[in-house]
gemmi code that builds the backbone of each chain (N, CA, C; Angstrom):
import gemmi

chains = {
    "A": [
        ("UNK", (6.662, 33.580, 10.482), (7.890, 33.046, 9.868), (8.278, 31.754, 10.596)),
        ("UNK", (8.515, 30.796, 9.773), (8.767, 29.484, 10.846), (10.178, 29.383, 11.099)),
        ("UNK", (10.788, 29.113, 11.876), (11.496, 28.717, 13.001), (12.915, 28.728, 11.943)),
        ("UNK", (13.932, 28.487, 11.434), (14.595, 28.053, 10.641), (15.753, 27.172, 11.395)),
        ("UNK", (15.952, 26.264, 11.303), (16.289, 25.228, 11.289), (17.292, 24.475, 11.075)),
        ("UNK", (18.382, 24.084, 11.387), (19.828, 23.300, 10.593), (19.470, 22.799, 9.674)),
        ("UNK", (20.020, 22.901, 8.632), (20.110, 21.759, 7.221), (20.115, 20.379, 7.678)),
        ("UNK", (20.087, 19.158, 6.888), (19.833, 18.029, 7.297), (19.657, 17.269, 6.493)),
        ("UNK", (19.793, 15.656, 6.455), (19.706, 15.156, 5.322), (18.286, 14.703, 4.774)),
        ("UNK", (17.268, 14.986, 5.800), (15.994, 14.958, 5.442), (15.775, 16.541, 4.203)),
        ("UNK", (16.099, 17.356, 5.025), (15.844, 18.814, 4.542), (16.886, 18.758, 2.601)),
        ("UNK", (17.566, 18.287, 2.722), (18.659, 17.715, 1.217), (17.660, 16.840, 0.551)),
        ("UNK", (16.875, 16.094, 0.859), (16.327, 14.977, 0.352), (15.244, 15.970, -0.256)),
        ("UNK", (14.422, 16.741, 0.008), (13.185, 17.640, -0.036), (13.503, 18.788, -0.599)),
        ("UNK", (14.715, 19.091, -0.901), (15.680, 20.231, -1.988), (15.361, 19.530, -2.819)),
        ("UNK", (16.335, 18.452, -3.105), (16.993, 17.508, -3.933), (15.706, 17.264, -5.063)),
        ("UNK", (14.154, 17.253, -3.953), (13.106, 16.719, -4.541), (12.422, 17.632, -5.144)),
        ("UNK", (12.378, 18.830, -4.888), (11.714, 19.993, -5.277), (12.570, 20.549, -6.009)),
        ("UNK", (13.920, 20.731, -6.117), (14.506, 21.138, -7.527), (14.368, 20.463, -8.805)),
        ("UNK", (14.356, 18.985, -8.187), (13.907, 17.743, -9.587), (12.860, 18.168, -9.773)),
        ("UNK", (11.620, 18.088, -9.470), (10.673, 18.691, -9.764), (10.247, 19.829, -10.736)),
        ("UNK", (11.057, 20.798, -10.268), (10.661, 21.927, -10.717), (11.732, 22.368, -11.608)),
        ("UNK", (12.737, 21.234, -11.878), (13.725, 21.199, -13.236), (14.785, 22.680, -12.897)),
        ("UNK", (15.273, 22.620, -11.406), (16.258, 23.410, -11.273), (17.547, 23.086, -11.532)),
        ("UNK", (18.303, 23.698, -12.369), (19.959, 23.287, -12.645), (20.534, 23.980, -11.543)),
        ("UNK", (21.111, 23.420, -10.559), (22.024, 23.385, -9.687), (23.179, 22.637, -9.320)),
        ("UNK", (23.826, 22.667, -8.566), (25.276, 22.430, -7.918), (25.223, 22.566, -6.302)),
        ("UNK", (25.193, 21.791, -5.596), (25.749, 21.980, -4.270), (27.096, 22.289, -4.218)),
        ("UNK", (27.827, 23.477, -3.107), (28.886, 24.086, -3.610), (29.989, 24.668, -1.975)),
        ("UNK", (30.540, 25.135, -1.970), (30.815, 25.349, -0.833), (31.576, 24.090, 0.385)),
        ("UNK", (31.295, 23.940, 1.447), (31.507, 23.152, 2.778), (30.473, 22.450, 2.557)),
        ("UNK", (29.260, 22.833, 2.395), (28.148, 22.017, 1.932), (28.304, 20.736, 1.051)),
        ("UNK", (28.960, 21.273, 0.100), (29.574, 20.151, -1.363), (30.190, 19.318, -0.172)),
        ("UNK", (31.352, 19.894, -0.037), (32.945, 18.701, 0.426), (31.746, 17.919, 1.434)),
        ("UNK", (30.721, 18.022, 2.437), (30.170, 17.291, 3.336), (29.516, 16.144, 2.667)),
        ("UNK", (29.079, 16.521, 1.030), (28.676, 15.088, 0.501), (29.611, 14.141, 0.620)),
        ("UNK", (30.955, 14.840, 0.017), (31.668, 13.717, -0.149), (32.323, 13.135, 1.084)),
        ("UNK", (32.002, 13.399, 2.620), (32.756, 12.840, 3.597), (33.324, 13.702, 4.439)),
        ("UNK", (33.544, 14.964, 4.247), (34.640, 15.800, 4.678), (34.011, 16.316, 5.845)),
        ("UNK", (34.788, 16.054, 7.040), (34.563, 16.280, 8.394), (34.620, 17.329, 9.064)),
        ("UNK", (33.428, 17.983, 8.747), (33.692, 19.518, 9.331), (32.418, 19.962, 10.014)),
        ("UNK", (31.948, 20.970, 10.411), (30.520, 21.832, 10.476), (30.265, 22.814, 9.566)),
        ("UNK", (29.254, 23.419, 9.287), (28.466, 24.157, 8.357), (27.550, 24.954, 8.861)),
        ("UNK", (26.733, 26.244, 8.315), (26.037, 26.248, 8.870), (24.624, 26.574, 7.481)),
        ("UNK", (25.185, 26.827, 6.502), (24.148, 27.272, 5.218), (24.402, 25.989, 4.334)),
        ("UNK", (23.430, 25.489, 3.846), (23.030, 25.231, 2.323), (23.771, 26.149, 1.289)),
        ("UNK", (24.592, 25.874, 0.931), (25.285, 26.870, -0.644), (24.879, 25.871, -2.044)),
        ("UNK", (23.920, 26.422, -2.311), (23.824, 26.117, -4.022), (24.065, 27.065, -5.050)),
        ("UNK", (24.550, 26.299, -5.976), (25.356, 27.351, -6.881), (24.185, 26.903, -8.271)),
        ("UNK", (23.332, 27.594, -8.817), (22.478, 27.610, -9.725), (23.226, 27.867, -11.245)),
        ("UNK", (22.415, 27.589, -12.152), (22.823, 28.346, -13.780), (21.885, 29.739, -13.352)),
        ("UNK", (22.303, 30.279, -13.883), (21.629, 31.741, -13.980), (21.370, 32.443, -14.925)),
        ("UNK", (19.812, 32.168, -15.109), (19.344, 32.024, -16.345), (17.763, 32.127, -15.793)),
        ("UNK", (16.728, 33.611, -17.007), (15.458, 33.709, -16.259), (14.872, 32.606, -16.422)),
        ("UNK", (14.593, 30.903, -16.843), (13.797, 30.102, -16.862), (14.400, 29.431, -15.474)),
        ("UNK", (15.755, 29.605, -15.442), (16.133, 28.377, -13.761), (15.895, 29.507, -12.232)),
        ("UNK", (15.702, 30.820, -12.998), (15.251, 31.408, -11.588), (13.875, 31.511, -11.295)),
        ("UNK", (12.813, 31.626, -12.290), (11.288, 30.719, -12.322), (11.026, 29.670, -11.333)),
        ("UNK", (12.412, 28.646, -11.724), (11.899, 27.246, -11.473), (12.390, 27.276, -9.462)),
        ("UNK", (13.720, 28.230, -9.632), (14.280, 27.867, -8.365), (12.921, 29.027, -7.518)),
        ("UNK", (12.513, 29.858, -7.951), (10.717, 30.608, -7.398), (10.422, 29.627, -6.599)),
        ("UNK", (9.760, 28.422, -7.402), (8.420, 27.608, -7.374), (8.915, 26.327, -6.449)),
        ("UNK", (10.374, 26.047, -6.613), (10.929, 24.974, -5.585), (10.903, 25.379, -4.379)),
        ("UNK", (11.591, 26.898, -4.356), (11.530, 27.353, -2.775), (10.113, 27.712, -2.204)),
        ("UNK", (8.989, 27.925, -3.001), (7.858, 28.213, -2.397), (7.398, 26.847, -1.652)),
        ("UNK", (7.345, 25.561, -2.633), (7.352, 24.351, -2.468), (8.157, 24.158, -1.532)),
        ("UNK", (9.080, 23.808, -1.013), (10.093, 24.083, 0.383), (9.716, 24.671, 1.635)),
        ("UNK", (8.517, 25.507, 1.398), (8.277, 26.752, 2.575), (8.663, 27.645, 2.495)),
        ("UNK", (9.727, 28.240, 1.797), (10.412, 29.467, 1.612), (9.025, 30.592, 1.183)),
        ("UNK", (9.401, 31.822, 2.162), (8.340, 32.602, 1.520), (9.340, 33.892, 0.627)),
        ("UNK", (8.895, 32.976, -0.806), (9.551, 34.089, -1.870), (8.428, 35.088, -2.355)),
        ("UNK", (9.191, 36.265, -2.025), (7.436, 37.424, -2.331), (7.928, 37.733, -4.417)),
        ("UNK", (7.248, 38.515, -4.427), (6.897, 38.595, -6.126), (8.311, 39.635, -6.030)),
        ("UNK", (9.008, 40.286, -5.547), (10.619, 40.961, -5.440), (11.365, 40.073, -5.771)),
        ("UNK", (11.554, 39.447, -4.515), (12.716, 38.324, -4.712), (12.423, 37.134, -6.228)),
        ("UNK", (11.074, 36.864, -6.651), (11.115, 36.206, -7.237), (11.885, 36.798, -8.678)),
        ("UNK", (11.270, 37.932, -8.734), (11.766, 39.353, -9.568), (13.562, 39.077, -9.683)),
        ("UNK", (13.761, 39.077, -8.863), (15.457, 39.255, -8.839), (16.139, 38.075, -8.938)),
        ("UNK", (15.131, 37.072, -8.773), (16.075, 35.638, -9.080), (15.994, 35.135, -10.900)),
        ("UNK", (14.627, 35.986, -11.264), (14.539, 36.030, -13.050), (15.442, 36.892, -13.138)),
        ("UNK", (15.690, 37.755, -12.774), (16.699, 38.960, -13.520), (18.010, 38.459, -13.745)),
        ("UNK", (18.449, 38.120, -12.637), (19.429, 37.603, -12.605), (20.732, 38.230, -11.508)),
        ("UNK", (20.702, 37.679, -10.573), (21.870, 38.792, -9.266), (23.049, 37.339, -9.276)),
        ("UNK", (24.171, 37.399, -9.306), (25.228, 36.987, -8.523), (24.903, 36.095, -7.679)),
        ("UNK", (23.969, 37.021, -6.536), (24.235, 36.091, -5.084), (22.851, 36.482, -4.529)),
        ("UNK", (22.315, 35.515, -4.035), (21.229, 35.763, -2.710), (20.912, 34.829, -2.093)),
        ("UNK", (20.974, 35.384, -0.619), (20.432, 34.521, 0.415), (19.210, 35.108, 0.763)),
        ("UNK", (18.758, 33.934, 1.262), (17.150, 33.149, 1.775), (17.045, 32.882, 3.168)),
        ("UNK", (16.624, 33.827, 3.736), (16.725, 33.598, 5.497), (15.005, 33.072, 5.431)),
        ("UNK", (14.430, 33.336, 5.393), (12.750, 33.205, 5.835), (11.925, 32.017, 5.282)),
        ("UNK", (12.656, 30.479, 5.754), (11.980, 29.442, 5.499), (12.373, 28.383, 6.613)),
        ("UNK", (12.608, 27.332, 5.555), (12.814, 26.341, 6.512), (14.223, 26.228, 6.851)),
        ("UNK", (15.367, 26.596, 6.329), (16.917, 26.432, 6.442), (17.338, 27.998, 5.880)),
        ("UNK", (18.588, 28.302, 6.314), (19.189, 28.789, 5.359), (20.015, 28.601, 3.963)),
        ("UNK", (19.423, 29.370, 3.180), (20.153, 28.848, 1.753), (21.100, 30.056, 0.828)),
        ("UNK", (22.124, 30.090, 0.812), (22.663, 30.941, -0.065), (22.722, 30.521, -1.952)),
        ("UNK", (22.286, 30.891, -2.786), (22.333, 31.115, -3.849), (23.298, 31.671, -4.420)),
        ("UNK", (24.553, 31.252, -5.352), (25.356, 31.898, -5.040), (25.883, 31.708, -7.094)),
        ("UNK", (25.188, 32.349, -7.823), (24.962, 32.122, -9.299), (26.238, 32.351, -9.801)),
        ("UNK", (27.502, 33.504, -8.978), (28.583, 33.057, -9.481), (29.825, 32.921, -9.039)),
        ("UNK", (29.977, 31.778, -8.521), (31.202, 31.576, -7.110), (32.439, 32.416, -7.757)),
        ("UNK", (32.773, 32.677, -6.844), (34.505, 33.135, -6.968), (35.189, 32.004, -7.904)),
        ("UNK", (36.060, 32.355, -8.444), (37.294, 31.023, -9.099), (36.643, 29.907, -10.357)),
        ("UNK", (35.190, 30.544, -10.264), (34.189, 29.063, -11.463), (33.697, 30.092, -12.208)),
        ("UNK", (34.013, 29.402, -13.270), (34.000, 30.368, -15.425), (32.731, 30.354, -15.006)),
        ("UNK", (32.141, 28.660, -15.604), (31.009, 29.116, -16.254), (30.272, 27.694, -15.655)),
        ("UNK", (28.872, 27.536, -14.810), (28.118, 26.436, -14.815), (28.298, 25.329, -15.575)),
        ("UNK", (28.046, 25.211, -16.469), (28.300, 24.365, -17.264), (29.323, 23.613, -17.006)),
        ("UNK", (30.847, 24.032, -16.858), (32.414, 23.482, -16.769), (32.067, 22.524, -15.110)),
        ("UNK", (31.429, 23.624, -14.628), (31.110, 22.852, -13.084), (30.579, 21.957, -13.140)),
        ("UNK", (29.334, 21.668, -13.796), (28.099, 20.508, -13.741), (29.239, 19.547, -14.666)),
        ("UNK", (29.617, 19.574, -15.230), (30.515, 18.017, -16.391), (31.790, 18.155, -15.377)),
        ("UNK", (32.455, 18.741, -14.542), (33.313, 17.789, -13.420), (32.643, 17.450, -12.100)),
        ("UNK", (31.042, 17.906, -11.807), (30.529, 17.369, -10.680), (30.568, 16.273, -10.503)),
        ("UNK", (29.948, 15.892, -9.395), (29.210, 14.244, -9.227), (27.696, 14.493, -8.375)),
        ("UNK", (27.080, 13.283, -8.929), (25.822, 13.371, -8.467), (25.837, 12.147, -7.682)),
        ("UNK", (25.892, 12.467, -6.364), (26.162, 11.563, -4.948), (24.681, 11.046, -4.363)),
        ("UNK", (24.998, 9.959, -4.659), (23.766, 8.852, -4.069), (23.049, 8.869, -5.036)),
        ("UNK", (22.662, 9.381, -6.128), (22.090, 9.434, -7.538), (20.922, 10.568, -7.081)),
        ("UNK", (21.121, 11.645, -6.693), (20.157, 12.506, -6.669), (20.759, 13.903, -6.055)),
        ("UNK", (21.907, 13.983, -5.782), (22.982, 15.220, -5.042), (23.669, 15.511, -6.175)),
        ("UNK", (22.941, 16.670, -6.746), (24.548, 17.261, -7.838), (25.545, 18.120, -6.768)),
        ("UNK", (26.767, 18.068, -6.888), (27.830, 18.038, -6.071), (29.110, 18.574, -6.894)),
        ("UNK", (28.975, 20.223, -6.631), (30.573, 20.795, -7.807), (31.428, 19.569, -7.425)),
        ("UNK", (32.836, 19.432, -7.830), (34.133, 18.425, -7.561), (34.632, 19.528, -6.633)),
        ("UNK", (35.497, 18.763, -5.491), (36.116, 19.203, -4.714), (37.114, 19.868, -4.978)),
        ("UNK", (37.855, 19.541, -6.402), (38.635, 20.735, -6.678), (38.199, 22.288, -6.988)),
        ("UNK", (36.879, 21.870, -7.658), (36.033, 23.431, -8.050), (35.689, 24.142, -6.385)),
        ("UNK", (35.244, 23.148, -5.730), (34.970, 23.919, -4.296), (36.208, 24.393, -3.448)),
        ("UNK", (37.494, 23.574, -3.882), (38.544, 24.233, -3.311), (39.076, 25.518, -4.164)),
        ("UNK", (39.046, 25.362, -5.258), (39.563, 26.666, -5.896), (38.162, 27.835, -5.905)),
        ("UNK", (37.486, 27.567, -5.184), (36.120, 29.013, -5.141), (36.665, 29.283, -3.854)),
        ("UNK", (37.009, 28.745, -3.159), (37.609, 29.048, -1.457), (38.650, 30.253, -1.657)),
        ("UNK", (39.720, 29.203, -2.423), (40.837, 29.972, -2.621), (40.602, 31.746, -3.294)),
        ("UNK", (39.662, 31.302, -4.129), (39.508, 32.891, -4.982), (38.707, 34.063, -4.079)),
        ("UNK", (38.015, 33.397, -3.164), (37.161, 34.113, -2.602), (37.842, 34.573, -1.515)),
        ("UNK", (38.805, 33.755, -0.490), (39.768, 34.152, 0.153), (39.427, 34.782, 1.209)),
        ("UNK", (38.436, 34.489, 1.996), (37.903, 35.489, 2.935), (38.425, 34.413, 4.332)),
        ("UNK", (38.528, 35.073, 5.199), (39.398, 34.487, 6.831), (38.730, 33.092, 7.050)),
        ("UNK", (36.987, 32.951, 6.894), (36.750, 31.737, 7.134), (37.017, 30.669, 5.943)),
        ("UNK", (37.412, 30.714, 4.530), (38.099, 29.883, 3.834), (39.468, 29.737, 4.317)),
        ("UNK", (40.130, 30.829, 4.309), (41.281, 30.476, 4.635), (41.937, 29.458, 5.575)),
        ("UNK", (40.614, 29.326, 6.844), (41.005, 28.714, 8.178), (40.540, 27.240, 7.675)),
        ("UNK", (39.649, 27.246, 6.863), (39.164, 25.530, 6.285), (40.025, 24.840, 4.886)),
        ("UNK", (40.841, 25.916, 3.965), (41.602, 25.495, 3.341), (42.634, 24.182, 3.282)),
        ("UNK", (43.197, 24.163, 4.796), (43.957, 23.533, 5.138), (43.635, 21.761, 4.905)),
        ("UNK", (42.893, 21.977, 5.771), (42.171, 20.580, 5.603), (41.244, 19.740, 4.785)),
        ("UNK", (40.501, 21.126, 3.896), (39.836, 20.539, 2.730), (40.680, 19.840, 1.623)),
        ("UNK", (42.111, 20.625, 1.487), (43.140, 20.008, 0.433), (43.775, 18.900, 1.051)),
        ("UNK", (43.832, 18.896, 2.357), (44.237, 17.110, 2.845), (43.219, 16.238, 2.405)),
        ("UNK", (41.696, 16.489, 2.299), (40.810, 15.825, 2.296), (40.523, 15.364, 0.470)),
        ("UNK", (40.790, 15.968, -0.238), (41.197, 16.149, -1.698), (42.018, 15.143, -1.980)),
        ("UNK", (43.495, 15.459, -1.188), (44.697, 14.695, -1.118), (44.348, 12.933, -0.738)),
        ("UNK", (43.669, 13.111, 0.392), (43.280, 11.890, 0.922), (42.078, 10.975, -0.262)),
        ("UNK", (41.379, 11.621, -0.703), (40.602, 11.108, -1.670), (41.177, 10.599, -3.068)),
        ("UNK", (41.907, 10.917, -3.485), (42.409, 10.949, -4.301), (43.810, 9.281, -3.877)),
        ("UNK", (44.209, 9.337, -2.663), (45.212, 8.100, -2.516), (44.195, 7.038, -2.459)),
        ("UNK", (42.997, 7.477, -1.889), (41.911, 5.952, -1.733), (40.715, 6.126, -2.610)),
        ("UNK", (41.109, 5.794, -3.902), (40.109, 5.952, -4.966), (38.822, 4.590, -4.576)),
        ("UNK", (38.975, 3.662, -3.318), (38.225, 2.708, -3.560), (36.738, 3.610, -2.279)),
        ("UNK", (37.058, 4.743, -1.969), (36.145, 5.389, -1.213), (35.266, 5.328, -1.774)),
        ("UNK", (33.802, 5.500, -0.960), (32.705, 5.638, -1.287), (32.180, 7.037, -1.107)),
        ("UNK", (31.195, 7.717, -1.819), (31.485, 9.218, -2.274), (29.871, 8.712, -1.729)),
        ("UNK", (29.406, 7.855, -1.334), (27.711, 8.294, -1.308), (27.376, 7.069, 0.297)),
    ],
    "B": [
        ("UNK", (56.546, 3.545, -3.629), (55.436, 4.163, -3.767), (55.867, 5.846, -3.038)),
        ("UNK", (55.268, 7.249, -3.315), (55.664, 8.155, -2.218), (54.732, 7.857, -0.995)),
        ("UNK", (55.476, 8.248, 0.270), (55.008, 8.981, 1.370), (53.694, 9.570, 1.556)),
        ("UNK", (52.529, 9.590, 2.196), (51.910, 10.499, 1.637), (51.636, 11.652, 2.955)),
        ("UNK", (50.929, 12.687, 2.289), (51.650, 14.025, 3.178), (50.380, 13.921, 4.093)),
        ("UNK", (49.776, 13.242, 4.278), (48.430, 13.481, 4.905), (49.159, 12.994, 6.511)),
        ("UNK", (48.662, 14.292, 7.425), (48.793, 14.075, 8.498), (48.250, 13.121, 9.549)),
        ("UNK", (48.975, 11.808, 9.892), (48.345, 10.950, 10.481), (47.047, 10.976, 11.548)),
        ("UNK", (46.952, 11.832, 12.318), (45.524, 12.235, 13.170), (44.360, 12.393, 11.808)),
        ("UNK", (45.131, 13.001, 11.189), (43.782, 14.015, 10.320), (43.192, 12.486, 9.468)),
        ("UNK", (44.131, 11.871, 9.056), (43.968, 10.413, 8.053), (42.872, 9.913, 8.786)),
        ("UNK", (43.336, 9.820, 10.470), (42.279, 8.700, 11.090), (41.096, 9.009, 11.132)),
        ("UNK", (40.648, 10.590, 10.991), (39.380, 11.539, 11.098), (38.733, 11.439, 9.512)),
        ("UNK", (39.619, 11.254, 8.709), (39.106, 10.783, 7.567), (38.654, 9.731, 7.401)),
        ("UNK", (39.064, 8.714, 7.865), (39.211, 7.670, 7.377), (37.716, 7.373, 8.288)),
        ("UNK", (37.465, 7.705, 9.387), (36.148, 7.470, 10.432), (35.250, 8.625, 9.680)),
        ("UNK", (35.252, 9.315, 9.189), (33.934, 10.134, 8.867), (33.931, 9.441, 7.247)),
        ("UNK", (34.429, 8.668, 6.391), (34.328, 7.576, 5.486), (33.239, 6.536, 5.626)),
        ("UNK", (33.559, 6.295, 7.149), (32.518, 4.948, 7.069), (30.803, 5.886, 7.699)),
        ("UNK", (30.917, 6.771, 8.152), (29.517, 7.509, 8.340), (28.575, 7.732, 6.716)),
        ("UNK", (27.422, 7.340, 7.345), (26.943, 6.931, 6.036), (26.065, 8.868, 5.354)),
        ("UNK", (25.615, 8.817, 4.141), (25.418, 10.718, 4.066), (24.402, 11.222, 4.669)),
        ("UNK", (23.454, 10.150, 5.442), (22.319, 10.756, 6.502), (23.674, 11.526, 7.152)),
        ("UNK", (24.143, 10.542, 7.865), (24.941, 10.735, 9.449), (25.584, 12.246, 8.400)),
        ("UNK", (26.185, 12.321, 7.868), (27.133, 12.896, 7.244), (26.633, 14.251, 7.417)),
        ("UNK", (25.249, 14.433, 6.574), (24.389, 15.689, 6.479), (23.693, 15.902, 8.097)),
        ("UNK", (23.106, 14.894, 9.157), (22.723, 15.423, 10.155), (23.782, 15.495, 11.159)),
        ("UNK", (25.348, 15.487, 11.249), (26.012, 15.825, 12.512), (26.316, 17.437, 11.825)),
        ("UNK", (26.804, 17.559, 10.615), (27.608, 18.600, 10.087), (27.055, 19.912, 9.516)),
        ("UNK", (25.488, 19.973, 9.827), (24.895, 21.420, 9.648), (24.704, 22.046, 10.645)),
        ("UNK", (24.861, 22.829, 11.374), (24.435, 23.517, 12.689), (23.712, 24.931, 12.512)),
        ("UNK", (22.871, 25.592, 12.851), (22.486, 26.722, 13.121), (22.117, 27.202, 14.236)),
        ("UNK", (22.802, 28.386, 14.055), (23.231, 29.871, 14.873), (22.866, 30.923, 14.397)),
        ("UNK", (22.366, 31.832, 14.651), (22.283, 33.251, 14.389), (22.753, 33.946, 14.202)),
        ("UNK", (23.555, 34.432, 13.267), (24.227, 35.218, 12.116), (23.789, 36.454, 12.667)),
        ("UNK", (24.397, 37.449, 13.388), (24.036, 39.116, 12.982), (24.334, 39.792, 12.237)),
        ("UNK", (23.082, 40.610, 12.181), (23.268, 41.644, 10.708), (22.649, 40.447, 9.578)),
        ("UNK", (23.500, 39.177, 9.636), (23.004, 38.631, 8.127), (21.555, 38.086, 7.878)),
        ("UNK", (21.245, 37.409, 9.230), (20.211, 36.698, 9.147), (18.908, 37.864, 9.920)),
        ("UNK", (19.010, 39.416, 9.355), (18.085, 40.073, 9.849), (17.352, 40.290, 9.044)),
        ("UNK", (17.337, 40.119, 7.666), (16.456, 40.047, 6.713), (16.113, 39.045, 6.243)),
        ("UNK", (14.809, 38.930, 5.607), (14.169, 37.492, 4.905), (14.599, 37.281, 3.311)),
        ("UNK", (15.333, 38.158, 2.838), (16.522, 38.231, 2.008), (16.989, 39.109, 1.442)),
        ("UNK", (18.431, 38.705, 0.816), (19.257, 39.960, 0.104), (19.629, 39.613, -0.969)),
        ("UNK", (19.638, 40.168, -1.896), (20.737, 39.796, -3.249), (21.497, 41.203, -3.812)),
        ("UNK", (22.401, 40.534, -4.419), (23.485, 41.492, -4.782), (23.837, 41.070, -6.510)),
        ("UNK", (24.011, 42.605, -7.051), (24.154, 42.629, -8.538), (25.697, 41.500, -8.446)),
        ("UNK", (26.121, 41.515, -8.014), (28.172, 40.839, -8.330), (28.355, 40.096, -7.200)),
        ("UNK", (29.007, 39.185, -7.248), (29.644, 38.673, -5.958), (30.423, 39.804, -5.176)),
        ("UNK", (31.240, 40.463, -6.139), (32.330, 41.460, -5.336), (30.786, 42.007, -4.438)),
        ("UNK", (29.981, 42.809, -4.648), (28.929, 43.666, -4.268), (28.624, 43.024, -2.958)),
        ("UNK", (28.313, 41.678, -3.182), (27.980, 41.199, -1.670), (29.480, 40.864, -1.168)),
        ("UNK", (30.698, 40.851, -1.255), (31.861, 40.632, -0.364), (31.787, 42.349, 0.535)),
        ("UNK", (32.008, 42.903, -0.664), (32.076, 44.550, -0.030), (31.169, 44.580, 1.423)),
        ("UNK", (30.069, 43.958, 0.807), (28.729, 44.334, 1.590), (29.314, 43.576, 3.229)),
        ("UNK", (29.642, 42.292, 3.001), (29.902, 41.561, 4.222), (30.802, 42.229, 4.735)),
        ("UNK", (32.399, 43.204, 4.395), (33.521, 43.558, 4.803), (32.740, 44.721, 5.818)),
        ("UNK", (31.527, 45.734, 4.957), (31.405, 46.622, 5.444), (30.413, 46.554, 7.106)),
        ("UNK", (29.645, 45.251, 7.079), (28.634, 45.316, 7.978), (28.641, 44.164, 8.543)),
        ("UNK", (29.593, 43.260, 8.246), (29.388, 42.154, 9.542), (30.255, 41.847, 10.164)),
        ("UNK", (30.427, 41.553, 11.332), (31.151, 41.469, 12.319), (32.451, 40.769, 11.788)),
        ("UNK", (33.994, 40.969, 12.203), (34.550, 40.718, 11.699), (35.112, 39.380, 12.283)),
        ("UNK", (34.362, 38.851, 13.445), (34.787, 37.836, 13.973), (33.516, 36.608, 12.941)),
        ("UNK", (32.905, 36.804, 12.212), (32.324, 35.825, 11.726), (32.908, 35.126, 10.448)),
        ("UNK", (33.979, 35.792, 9.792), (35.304, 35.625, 8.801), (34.995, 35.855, 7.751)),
        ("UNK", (33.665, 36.973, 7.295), (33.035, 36.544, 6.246), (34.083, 37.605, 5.326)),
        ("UNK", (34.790, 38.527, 6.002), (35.728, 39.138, 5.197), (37.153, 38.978, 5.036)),
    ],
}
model = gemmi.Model(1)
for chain_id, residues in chains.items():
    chain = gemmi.Chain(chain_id)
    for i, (resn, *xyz) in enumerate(residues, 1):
        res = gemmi.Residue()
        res.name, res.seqid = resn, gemmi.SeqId(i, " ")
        for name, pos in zip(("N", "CA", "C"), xyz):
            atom = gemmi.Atom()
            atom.name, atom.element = name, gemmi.Element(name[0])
            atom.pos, atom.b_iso = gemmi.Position(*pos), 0.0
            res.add_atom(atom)
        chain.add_residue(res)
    model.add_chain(chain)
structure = gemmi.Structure()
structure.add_model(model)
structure.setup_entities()
């Protein structure tokens, strides 16, 4: 099993490239998201938020194999079927999969208020990542709440920011 | 114009992680650590989100906030 590793913007670039590839519909989502856009914090997982659907759990198979991820014929099993949520310890990063955040209807609503940062980062909107916090409500949102909605707040007074 | 509510320290921390470009952005702000209990398997999935919250309330440490 190799080593696993902090996320990184090399390791984003080689997602980014292997989901294009392999025609995965995703969302970066979470602390992960708000870090595209600037937001000054630490992390420690990759959170992508997928459509969930058996042709995008195929594709998200063949990206993570491509990645290093060792997905056995189970997990690949359960990402066609279709689960909610799974994490991916046994590659190169950690990645949570997370098909249906707290507080977000439906993929779709997410991907048409995202942004795609630097032209290759799909990126929920910071309001969708603040209201999945809020719904999900667990002690470590709660303690980052604070400052993600200043950071919202703050974005929003300096529309001449750069998001990439 | 209003006031705005943004706390002046926090503005200036904004306003400096603004000009970091999204390399810098993505390589200061990921860190890994070793998760117990979570990161002991090579993976998990769960039928519901609730299914995996339950799951975190019931078995991981409660200092990691995941509940």
């Amino acid at each position: 099993m190799p080593e696993p590793r902090a996320f990184s913007f090399r390791l984003g670039e080689e997602l980014a490239a292997a989901f294009a590839k392999h025609r995965v519909e995703y969302l970066f989502i979470g602390k992960a998201g708000a870090i595209f856009y600037g937001f000054p914090d630490t992390t420690q997982d990759a959170d992508v938020f997928p459509l969930k659907s058996p042709d995008n759990g195929r594709h998200i198979a063949a990206a993570l194999r491509e990645l290093g991820f060792s997905v056995d014929e189970r997990l690949e099993a359960e990402l066609i079927r279709g689960k909610d949520f799974v994490q991916v310890r046994e590659g190169p990063f950690d990645v949570d999969l997370i098909f249906a955040p707290d507080g977000i209807e439906t993929f779709e609503g997410a991907k048409q208020r995202s942004t795609l940062v630097d032209g290759r980062f799909p990126v929920a909107s910071l309001d969708d990542i603040i209201k999945s916090k809020k719904a999900a409500n667990r002690a470590k949102d709660r303690e980052s709440l604070p400052r993600l909605e200043a950071f919202l707040q703050y974005l929003r007074e300096k529309p001449d920011v750069s998001s990439t | 114009m209003s006031q705005s509510r943004i706390d002046p320290e926090l503005r200036k921390e904004f306003d400096a992680a603004m000009r970091r470009t999204l390399k810098q952005r993505l390589d200061y702000s990921f860190i890994h650590t070793h998760k117990p209990v979570m990161d002991e398997a090579p993976w998990r999935s769960f039928e519901t989100t609730a299914a995996y919250r339950k799951w975190c309330a019931e078995n991981l440490p409660s200092w990691l906030g995941y509940a």
